[in-house]
KETI-935937 format. One line per 5 residues: number of its first residue (from 1); their letters; for each residue x, y, z of N, C-alpha, C. Coordinates in nm, 2 decimals. Example, Ala and Ser with C-alpha at 12.3 -4.5 7.8 and 13.67 -1.06 7.14 Angstrom:
1) as) 1.32/-0.57/0.78/1.23/-0.45/0.78/1.32/-0.33/0.78 | 1.28/-0.22/0.71/1.37/-0.11/0.71/1.29/0.00/0.79
***
This chain:
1) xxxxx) -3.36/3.25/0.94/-3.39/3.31/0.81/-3.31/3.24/0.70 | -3.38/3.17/0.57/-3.35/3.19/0.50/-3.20/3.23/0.43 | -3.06/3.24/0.38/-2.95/3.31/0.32/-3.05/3.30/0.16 | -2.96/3.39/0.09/-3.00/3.44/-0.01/-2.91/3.35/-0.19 | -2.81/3.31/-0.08/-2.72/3.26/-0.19/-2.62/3.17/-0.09
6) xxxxx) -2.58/3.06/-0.15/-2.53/2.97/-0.08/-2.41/3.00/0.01 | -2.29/3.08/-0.09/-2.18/3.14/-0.03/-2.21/3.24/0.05 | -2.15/3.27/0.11/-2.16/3.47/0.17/-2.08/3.59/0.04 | -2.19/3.66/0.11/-2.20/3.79/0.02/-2.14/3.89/0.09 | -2.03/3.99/0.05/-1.95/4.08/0.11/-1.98/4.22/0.02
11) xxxxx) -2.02/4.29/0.01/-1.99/4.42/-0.02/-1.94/4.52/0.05 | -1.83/4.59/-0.02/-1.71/4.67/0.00/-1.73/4.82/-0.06 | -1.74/4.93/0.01/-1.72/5.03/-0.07/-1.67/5.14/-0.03 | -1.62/5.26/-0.06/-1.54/5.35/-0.01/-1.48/5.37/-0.12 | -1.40/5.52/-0.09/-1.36/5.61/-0.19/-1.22/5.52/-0.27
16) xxxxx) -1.17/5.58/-0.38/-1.06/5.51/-0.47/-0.94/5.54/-0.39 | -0.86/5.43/-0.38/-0.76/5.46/-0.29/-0.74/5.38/-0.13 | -0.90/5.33/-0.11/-0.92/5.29/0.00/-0.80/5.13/0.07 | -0.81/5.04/-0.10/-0.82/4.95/-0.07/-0.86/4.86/-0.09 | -0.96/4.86/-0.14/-1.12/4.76/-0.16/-1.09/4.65/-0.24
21) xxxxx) -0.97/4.66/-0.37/-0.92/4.58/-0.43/-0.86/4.45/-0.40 | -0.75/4.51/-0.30/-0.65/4.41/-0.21/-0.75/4.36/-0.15 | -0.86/4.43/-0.04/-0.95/4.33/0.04/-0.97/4.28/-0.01 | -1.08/4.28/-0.10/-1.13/4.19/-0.19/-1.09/4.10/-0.24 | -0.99/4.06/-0.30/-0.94/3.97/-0.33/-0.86/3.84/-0.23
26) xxxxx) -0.82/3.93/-0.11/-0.77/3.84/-0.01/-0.93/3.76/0.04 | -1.03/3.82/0.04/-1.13/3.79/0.13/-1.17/3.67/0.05 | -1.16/3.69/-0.06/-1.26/3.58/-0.17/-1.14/3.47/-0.14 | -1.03/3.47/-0.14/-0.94/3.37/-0.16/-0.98/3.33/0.01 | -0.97/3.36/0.10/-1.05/3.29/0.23/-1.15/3.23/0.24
31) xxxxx) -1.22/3.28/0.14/-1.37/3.27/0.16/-1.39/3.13/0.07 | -1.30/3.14/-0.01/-1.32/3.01/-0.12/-1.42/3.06/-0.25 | -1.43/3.21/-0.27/-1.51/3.24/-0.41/-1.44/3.33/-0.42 | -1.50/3.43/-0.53/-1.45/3.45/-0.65/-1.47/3.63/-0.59 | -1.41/3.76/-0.68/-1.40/3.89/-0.60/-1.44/3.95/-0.77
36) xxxxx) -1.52/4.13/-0.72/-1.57/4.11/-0.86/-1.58/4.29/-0.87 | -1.46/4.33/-0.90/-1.43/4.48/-0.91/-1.51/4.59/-0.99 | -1.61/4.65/-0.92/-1.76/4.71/-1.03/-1.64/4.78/-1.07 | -1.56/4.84/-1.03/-1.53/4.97/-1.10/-1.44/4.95/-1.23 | -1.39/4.81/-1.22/-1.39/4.81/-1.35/-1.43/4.77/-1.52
41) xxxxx) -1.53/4.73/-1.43/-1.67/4.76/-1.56/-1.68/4.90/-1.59 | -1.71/4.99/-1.47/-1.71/5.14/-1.54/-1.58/5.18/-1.58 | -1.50/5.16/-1.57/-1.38/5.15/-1.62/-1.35/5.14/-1.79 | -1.42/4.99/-1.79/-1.41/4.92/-1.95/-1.55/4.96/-2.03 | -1.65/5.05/-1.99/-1.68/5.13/-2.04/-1.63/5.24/-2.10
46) xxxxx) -1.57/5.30/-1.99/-1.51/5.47/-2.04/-1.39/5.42/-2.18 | -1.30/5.28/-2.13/-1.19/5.30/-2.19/-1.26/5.26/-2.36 | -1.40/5.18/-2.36/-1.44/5.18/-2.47/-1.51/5.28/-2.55 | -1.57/5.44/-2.47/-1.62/5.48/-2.54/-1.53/5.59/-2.58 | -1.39/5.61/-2.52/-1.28/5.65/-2.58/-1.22/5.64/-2.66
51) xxxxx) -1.24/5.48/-2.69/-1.16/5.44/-2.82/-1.25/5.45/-2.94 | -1.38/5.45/-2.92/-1.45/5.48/-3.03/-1.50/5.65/-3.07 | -1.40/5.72/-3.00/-1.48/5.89/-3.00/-1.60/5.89/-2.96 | -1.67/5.85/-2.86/-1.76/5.89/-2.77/-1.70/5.97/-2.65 | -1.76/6.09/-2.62/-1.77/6.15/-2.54/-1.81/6.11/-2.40
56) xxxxx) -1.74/6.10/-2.33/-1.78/6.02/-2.18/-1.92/6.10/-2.11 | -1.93/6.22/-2.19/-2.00/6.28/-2.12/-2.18/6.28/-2.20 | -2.14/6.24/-2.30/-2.28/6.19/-2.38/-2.36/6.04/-2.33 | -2.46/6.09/-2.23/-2.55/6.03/-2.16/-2.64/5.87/-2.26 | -2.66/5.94/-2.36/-2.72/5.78/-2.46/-2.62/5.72/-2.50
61) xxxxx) -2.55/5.76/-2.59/-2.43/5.70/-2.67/-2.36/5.60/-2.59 | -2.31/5.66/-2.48/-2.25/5.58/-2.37/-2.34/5.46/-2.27 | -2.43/5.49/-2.27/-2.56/5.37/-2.24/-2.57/5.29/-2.31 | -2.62/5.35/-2.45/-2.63/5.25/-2.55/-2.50/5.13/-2.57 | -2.37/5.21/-2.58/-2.22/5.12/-2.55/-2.20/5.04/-2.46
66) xxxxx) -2.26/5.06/-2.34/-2.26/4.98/-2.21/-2.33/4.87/-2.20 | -2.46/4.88/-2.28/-2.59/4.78/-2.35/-2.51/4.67/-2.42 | -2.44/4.75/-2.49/-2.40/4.62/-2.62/-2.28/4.57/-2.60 | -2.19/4.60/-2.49/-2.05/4.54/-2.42/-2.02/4.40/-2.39 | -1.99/4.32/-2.42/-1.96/4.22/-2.32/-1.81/4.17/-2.26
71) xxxxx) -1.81/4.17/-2.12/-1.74/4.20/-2.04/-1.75/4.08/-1.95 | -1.56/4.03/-1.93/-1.56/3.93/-1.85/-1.45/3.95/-1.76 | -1.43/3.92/-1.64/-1.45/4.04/-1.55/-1.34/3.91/-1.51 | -1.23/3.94/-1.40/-1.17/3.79/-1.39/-1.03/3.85/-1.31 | -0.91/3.78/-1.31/-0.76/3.85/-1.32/-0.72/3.90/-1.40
76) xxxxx) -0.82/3.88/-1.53/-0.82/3.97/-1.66/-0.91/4.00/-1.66 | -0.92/4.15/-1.74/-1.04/4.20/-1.76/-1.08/4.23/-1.91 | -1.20/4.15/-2.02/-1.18/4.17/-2.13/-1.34/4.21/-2.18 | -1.32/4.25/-2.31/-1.44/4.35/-2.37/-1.42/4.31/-2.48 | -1.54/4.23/-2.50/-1.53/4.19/-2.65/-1.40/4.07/-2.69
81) xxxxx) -1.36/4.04/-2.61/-1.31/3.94/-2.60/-1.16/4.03/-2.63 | -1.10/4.11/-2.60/-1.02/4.21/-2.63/-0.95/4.19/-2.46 | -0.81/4.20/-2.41/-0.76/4.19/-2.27/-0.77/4.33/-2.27 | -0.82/4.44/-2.20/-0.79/4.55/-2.15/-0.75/4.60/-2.00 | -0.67/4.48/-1.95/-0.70/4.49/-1.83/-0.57/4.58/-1.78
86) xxxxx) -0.47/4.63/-1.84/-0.36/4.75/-1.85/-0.44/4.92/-1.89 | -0.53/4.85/-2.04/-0.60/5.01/-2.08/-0.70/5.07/-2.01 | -0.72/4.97/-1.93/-0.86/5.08/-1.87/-0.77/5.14/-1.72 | -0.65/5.16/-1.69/-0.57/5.20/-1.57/-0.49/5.34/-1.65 | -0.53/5.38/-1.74/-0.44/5.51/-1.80/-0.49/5.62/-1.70
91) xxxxx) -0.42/5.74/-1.78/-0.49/5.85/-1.66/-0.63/5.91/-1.78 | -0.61/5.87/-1.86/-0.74/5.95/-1.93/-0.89/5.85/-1.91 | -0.86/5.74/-1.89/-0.95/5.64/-1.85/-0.99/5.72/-1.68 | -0.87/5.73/-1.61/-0.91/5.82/-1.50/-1.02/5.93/-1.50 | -1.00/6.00/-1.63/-1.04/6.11/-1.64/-1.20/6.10/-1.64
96) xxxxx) -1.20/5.99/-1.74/-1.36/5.98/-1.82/-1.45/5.86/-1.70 | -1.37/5.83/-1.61/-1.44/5.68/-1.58/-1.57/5.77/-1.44 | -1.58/5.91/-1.43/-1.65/5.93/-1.29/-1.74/6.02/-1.35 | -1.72/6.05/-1.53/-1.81/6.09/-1.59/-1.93/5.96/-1.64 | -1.89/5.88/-1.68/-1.88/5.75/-1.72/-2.03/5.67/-1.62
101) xxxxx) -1.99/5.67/-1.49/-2.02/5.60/-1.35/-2.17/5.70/-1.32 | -2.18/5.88/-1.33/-2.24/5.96/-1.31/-2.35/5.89/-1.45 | -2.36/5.84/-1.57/-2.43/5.81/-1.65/-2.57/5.72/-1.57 | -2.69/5.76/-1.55/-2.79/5.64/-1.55/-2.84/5.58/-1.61 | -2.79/5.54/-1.77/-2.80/5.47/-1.80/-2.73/5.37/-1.76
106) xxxxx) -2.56/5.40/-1.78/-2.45/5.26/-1.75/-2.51/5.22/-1.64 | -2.54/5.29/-1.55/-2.55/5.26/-1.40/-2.67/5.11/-1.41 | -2.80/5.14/-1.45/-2.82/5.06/-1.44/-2.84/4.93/-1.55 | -2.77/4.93/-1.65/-2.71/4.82/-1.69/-2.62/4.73/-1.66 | -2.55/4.81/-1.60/-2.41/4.74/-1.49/-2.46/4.74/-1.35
111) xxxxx) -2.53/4.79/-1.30/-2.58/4.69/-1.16/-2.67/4.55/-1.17 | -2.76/4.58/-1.28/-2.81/4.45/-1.34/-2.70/4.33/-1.35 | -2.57/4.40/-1.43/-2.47/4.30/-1.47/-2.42/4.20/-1.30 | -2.41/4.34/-1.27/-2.36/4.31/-1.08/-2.42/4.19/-1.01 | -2.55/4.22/-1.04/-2.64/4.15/-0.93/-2.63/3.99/-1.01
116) xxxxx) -2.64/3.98/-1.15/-2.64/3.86/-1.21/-2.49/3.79/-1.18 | -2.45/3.84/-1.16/-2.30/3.76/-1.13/-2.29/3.73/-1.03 | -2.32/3.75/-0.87/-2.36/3.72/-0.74/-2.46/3.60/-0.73 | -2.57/3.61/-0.85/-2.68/3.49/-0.86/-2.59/3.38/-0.92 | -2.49/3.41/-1.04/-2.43/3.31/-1.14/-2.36/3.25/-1.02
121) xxxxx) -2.28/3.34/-0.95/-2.14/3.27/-0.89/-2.22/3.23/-0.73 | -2.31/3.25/-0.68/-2.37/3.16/-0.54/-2.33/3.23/-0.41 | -2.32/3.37/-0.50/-2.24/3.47/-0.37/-2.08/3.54/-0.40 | -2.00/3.57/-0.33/-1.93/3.66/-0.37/-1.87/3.78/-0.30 | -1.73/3.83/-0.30/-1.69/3.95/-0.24/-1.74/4.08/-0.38
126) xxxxx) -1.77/4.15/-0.35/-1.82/4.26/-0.47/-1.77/4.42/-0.39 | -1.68/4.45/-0.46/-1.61/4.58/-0.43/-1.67/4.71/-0.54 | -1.71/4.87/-0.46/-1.73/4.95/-0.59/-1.77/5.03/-0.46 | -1.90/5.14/-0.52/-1.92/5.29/-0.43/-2.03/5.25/-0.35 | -2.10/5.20/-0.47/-2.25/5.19/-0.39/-2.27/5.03/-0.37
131) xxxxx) -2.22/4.93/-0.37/-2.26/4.81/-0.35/-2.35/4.79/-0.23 | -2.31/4.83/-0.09/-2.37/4.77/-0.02/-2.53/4.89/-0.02 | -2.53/4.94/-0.03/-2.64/5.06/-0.05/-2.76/5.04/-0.13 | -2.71/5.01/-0.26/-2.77/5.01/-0.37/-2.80/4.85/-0.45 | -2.67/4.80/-0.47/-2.65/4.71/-0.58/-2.69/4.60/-0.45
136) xxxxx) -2.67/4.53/-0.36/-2.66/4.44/-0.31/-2.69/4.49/-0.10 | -2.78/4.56/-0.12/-2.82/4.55/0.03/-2.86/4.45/0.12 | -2.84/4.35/0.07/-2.91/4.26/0.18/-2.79/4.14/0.18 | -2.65/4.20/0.16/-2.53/4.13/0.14/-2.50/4.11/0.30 | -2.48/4.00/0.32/-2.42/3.94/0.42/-2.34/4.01/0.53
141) xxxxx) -2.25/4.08/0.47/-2.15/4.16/0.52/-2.14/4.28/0.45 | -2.13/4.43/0.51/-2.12/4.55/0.40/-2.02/4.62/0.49 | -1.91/4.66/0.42/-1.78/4.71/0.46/-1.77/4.86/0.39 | -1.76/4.96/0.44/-1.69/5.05/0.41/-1.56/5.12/0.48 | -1.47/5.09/0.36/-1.35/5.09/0.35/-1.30/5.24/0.33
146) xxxxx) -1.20/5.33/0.40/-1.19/5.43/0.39/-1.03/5.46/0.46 | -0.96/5.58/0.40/-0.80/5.62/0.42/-0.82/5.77/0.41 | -0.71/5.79/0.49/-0.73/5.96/0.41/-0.67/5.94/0.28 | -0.66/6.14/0.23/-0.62/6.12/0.12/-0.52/6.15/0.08 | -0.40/6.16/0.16/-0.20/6.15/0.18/-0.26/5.99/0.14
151) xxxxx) -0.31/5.92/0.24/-0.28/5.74/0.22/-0.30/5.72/0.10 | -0.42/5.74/0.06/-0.48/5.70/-0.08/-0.40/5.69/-0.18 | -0.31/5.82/-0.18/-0.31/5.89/-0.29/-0.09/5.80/-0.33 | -0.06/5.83/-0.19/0.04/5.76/-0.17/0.06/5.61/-0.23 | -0.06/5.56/-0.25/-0.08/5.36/-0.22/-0.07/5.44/-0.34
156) xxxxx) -0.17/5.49/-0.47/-0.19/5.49/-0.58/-0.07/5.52/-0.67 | -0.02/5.64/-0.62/0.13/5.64/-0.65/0.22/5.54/-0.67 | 0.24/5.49/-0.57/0.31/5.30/-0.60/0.26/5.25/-0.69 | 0.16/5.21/-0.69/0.12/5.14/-0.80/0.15/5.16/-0.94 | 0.11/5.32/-0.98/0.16/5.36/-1.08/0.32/5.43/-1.11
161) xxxxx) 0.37/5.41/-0.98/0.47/5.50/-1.02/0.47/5.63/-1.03 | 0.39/5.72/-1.01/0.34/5.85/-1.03/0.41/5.90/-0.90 | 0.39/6.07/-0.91/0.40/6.15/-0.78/0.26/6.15/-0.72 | 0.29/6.17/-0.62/0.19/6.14/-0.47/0.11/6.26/-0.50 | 0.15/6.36/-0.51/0.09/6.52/-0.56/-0.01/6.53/-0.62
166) xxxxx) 0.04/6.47/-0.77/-0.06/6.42/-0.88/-0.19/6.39/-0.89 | -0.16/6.25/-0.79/-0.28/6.16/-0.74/-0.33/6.21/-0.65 | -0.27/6.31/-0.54/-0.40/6.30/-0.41/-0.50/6.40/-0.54 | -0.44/6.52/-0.61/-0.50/6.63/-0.73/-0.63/6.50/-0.75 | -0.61/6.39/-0.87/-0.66/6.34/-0.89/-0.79/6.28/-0.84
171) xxxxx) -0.75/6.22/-0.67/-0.85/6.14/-0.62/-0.92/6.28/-0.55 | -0.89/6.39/-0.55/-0.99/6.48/-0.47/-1.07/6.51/-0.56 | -1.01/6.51/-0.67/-1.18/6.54/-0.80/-1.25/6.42/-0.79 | -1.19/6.31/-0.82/-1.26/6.22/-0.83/-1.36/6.18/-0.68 | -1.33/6.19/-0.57/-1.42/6.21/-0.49/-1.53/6.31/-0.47
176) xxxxx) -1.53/6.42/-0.53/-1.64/6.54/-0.57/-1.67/6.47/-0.66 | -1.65/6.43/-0.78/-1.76/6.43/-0.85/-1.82/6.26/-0.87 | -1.76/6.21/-0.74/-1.89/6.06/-0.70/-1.98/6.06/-0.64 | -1.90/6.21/-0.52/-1.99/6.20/-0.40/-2.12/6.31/-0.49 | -2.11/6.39/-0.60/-2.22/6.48/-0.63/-2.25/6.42/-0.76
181) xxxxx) -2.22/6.28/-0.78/-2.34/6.27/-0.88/-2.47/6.22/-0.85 | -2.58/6.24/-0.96/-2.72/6.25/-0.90/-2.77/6.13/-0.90 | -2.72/5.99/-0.92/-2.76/5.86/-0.94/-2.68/5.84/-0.85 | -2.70/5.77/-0.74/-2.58/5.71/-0.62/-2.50/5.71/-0.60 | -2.46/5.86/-0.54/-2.36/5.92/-0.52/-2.28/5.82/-0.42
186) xxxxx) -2.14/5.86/-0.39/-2.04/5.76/-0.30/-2.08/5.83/-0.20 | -2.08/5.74/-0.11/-2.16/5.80/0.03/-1.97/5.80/0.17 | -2.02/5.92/0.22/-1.92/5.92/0.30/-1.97/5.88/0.42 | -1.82/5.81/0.49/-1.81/5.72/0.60/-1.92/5.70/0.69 | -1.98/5.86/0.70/-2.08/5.90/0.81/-2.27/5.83/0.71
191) xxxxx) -2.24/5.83/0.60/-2.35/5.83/0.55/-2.35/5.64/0.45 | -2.26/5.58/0.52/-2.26/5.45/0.45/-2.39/5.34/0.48 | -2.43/5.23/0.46/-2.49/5.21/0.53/-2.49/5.13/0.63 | -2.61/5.15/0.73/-2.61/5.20/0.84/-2.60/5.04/0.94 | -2.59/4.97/0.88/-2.54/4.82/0.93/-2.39/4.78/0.87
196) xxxxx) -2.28/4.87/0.83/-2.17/4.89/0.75/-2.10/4.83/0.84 | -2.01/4.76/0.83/-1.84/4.77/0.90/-1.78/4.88/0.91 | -1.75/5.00/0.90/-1.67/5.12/0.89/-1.55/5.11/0.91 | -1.43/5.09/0.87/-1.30/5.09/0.90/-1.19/5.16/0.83 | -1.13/5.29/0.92/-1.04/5.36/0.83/-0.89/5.29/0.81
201) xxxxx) -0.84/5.28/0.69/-0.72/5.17/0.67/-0.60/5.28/0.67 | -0.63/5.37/0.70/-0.53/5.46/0.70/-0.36/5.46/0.79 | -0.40/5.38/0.87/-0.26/5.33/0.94/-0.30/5.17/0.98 | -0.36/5.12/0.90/-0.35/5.00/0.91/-0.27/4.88/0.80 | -0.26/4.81/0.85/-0.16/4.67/0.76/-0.29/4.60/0.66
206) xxxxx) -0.27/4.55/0.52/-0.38/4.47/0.45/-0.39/4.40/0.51 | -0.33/4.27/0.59/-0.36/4.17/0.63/-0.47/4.20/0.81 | -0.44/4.28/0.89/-0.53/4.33/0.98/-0.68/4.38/0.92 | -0.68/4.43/0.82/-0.79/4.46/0.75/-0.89/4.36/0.72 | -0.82/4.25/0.69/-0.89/4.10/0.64/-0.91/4.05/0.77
211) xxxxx) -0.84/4.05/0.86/-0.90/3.98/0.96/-0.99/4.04/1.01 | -0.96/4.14/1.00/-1.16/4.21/1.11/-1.26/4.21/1.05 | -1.25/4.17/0.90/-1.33/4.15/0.80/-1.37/3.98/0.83 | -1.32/3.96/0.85/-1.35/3.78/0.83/-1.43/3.76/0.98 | -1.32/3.84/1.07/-1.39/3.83/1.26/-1.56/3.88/1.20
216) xxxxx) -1.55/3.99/1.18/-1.73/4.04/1.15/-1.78/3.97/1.08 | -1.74/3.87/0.95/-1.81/3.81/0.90/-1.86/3.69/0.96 | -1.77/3.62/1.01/-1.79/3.49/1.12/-1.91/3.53/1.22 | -1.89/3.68/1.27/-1.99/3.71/1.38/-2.14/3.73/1.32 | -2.16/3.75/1.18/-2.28/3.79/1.12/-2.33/3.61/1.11
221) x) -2.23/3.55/1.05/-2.32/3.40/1.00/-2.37/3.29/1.11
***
Protein backbone atom coordinates (compact mmCIF):
# COMPACT_ATOMS: atom_id res chain seq x y z
CA UNK A 1 0.00 0.00 0.00
CA UNK A 2 0.73 3.12 -0.95
CA UNK A 3 1.93 5.78 2.48
CA UNK A 4 0.13 8.84 2.40
CA UNK A 5 2.93 11.22 3.14
CA UNK A 6 6.60 10.67 3.00
CA UNK A 7 7.42 10.91 6.81
CA UNK A 8 5.24 8.89 9.39
CA UNK A 9 2.20 10.30 10.78
CA UNK A 10 1.57 9.93 14.61
CA UNK A 11 -1.49 11.01 16.18
CA UNK A 12 -1.80 11.38 19.94
CA UNK A 13 -4.80 12.03 21.99
CA UNK A 14 -6.10 11.85 25.41
CA UNK A 15 -7.30 13.90 28.20
CA UNK A 16 -5.11 17.36 29.41
CA UNK A 17 -2.70 16.21 31.65
CA UNK A 18 -1.83 13.05 29.86
CA UNK A 19 1.35 13.98 28.43
CA UNK A 20 0.85 14.24 24.83
CA UNK A 21 3.13 17.32 24.76
CA UNK A 22 6.41 15.80 26.16
CA UNK A 23 5.54 12.77 23.76
CA UNK A 24 5.25 14.60 21.12
CA UNK A 25 7.88 16.47 20.99
CA UNK A 26 10.38 13.71 22.03
CA UNK A 27 8.84 11.53 19.16
CA UNK A 28 9.30 14.24 16.41
CA UNK A 29 12.83 14.83 17.55
CA UNK A 30 13.36 10.77 16.89
CA UNK A 31 11.54 10.74 14.14
CA UNK A 32 13.44 13.66 12.53
CA UNK A 33 10.11 16.10 11.94
CA UNK A 34 8.39 18.51 13.34
CA UNK A 35 5.30 18.02 16.52
CA UNK A 36 2.20 20.22 16.18
CA UNK A 37 0.09 20.90 19.43
CA UNK A 38 -3.90 21.36 18.15
CA UNK A 39 -4.57 22.53 21.39
CA UNK A 40 -2.84 25.25 21.05
CA UNK A 41 -4.48 26.68 18.23
CA UNK A 42 -7.71 26.37 20.37
CA UNK A 43 -5.90 27.91 22.73
CA UNK A 44 -4.77 31.04 20.59
CA UNK A 45 -8.14 31.36 19.66
CA UNK A 46 -9.79 31.66 23.15
CA UNK A 47 -6.70 33.86 24.26
CA UNK A 48 -7.71 36.02 21.16
CA UNK A 49 -11.32 36.25 21.48
CA UNK A 50 -10.64 37.37 25.06
CA UNK A 51 -8.61 40.07 24.26
CA UNK A 52 -10.92 41.46 22.01
CA UNK A 53 -14.37 40.99 24.34
CA UNK A 54 -15.64 38.21 22.57
CA UNK A 55 -17.42 35.83 24.43
CA UNK A 56 -15.92 32.34 24.19
CA UNK A 57 -19.17 31.25 24.23
CA UNK A 58 -20.59 33.16 21.12
CA UNK A 59 -20.60 30.44 18.38
CA UNK A 60 -20.17 33.02 15.05
CA UNK A 61 -18.08 35.74 16.41
CA UNK A 62 -15.58 33.25 17.53
CA UNK A 63 -15.64 31.28 14.10
CA UNK A 64 -15.55 34.20 12.30
CA UNK A 65 -12.08 35.14 14.63
CA UNK A 66 -10.70 31.78 13.98
CA UNK A 67 -11.33 32.39 10.03
CA UNK A 68 -9.38 35.46 10.03
CA UNK A 69 -6.33 34.31 12.57
CA UNK A 70 -3.07 33.59 11.42
CA UNK A 71 -1.22 31.37 13.48
CA UNK A 72 2.28 29.87 13.47
CA UNK A 73 2.52 27.21 15.45
CA UNK A 74 6.42 26.26 16.40
CA UNK A 75 8.49 26.46 19.93
CA UNK A 76 6.74 29.66 19.73
CA UNK A 77 3.41 30.15 19.29
CA UNK A 78 2.22 33.44 17.44
CA UNK A 79 -1.02 35.13 16.16
CA UNK A 80 -0.81 37.75 13.98
CA UNK A 81 2.64 37.76 14.22
CA UNK A 82 2.20 38.63 18.07
CA UNK A 83 4.45 35.76 20.55
CA UNK A 84 1.58 34.43 22.79
CA UNK A 85 3.04 31.50 23.59
CA UNK A 86 3.03 32.42 27.78
CA UNK A 87 -0.77 34.08 27.17
CA UNK A 88 -2.55 31.51 25.97
CA UNK A 89 -1.36 29.18 29.38
CA UNK A 90 -3.31 31.69 31.91
CA UNK A 91 -6.08 30.11 33.91
CA UNK A 92 -8.78 32.24 32.20
CA UNK A 93 -7.48 31.05 28.71
CA UNK A 94 -8.21 27.67 30.73
CA UNK A 95 -11.42 28.73 31.30
CA UNK A 96 -12.60 29.74 27.78
CA UNK A 97 -10.36 27.34 25.68
CA UNK A 98 -13.16 23.95 26.16
CA UNK A 99 -15.84 26.58 25.38
CA UNK A 100 -13.75 27.69 22.49
CA UNK A 101 -12.84 23.81 21.11
CA UNK A 102 -16.99 22.90 21.75
CA UNK A 103 -17.39 25.75 18.77
CA UNK A 104 -18.17 24.02 15.15
CA UNK A 105 -17.27 26.50 13.60
CA UNK A 106 -13.42 26.80 15.04
CA UNK A 107 -13.49 23.12 14.89
CA UNK A 108 -13.61 22.97 11.44
CA UNK A 109 -11.47 25.71 10.43
CA UNK A 110 -8.74 24.37 12.56
CA UNK A 111 -8.90 20.85 11.48
CA UNK A 112 -8.63 22.11 7.92
CA UNK A 113 -5.59 24.09 9.39
CA UNK A 114 -4.38 20.59 10.92
CA UNK A 115 -4.66 18.55 8.03
CA UNK A 116 -2.78 21.24 5.80
CA UNK A 117 0.18 21.30 7.87
CA UNK A 118 0.70 17.39 7.92
CA UNK A 119 0.47 17.82 3.77
CA UNK A 120 2.89 21.18 4.15
CA UNK A 121 5.34 19.29 6.49
CA UNK A 122 5.34 15.49 4.67
CA UNK A 123 3.92 14.02 7.82
CA UNK A 124 4.32 14.68 11.43
CA UNK A 125 3.68 13.88 15.23
CA UNK A 126 0.08 15.79 15.78
CA UNK A 127 -1.08 15.85 19.50
CA UNK A 128 -4.94 17.07 20.61
CA UNK A 129 -8.55 15.02 21.46
CA UNK A 130 -9.65 13.98 18.35
CA UNK A 131 -6.67 13.64 15.98
CA UNK A 132 -6.57 10.14 15.45
CA UNK A 133 -10.48 9.82 15.11
CA UNK A 134 -11.37 12.63 13.30
CA UNK A 135 -8.57 14.98 12.10
CA UNK A 136 -6.16 12.39 10.69
CA UNK A 137 -7.44 8.74 10.70
CA UNK A 138 -5.55 7.13 8.48
CA UNK A 139 -2.27 8.32 10.60
CA UNK A 140 0.31 5.85 10.67
CA UNK A 141 0.38 5.42 14.26
CA UNK A 142 -2.71 6.67 16.69
CA UNK A 143 -1.78 6.76 20.43
CA UNK A 144 -4.05 7.38 23.15
CA UNK A 145 -2.35 8.70 25.86
CA UNK A 146 -4.07 8.61 29.31
CA UNK A 147 -3.12 9.18 33.52
CA UNK A 148 -5.34 9.38 36.13
CA UNK A 149 -6.38 12.50 37.48
CA UNK A 150 -3.98 12.75 41.04
CA UNK A 151 -1.21 12.23 37.93
CA UNK A 152 -2.55 14.73 35.61
CA UNK A 153 -3.31 17.20 37.74
CA UNK A 154 -0.01 16.79 39.81
CA UNK A 155 2.31 17.03 36.44
CA UNK A 156 0.15 20.29 35.74
CA UNK A 157 0.73 21.62 39.01
CA UNK A 158 4.60 21.60 38.44
CA UNK A 159 4.37 23.16 35.59
CA UNK A 160 2.49 26.01 36.80
CA UNK A 161 3.35 26.05 40.20
CA UNK A 162 -0.17 25.84 41.23
CA UNK A 163 -1.80 23.46 44.00
CA UNK A 164 -2.55 20.00 42.83
CA UNK A 165 -6.20 20.64 44.31
CA UNK A 166 -6.84 23.37 42.02
CA UNK A 167 -5.88 21.60 38.97
CA UNK A 168 -7.21 18.06 39.45
CA UNK A 169 -10.98 20.97 40.18
CA UNK A 170 -9.84 22.24 36.95
CA UNK A 171 -9.02 19.20 34.68
CA UNK A 172 -12.27 17.36 35.92
CA UNK A 173 -14.38 20.15 34.26
CA UNK A 174 -12.42 20.30 31.64
CA UNK A 175 -12.76 16.64 30.92
CA UNK A 176 -16.79 16.89 31.13
CA UNK A 177 -17.08 19.33 29.03
CA UNK A 178 -14.79 17.63 26.06
CA UNK A 179 -16.00 14.49 26.62
CA UNK A 180 -19.94 16.24 26.26
CA UNK A 181 -19.38 18.45 23.58
CA UNK A 182 -21.51 17.79 20.49
CA UNK A 183 -18.84 18.15 17.71
CA UNK A 184 -16.06 15.46 18.70
CA UNK A 185 -16.29 14.91 21.85
CA UNK A 186 -12.75 13.52 23.73
CA UNK A 187 -13.30 10.03 23.51
CA UNK A 188 -12.38 7.88 26.55
CA UNK A 189 -9.74 5.21 26.68
CA UNK A 190 -12.49 2.50 26.06
CA UNK A 191 -13.93 4.53 23.08
CA UNK A 192 -10.57 5.76 21.30
CA UNK A 193 -9.88 4.51 18.19
CA UNK A 194 -10.13 1.23 17.74
CA UNK A 195 -6.60 0.50 15.99
CA UNK A 196 -5.15 3.03 18.96
CA UNK A 197 -2.00 2.39 21.09
CA UNK A 198 -3.77 2.76 24.55
CA UNK A 199 -1.27 3.51 27.23
CA UNK A 200 -1.92 4.70 30.69
CA UNK A 201 1.26 7.00 31.72
CA UNK A 202 0.17 7.09 35.09
CA UNK A 203 3.18 5.37 36.70
CA UNK A 204 5.11 5.43 33.93
CA UNK A 205 8.67 7.44 33.07
CA UNK A 206 8.45 10.01 29.65
CA UNK A 207 11.27 8.33 28.25
CA UNK A 208 9.42 4.52 28.56
CA UNK A 209 6.50 6.15 26.97
CA UNK A 210 8.60 7.11 23.81
CA UNK A 211 9.96 3.96 23.47
CA UNK A 212 6.80 1.86 23.15
CA UNK A 213 5.77 4.51 20.94
CA UNK A 214 8.63 4.19 18.58
CA UNK A 215 8.54 -0.02 19.28
CA UNK A 216 4.80 0.20 17.78
CA UNK A 217 5.76 2.56 15.34
CA UNK A 218 8.61 0.42 13.86
CA UNK A 219 6.08 -2.57 14.16
CA UNK A 220 3.37 -0.65 11.94
CA UNK A 221 6.03 0.49 9.02
Amino acid sequence: MTRKWPKPVVAIDGPAGAGKSTLARALAERLGSRALDTGAMYRAVAWSALERGIGPEDLEDVGKLASSLKMCLGDRVLVDGEDVTSAIRTPEVDWAVSLVAANPLVRRVLVDRQRVWVDEHGGGVVEGRDIGTVVLPDADLKVYLTADLTERARRRAAEAGSGGDARAEQLSRRDALDAQRGDSPLPSAGEAAKDALVIDSTKWRAEEVVEAVVKALRARL
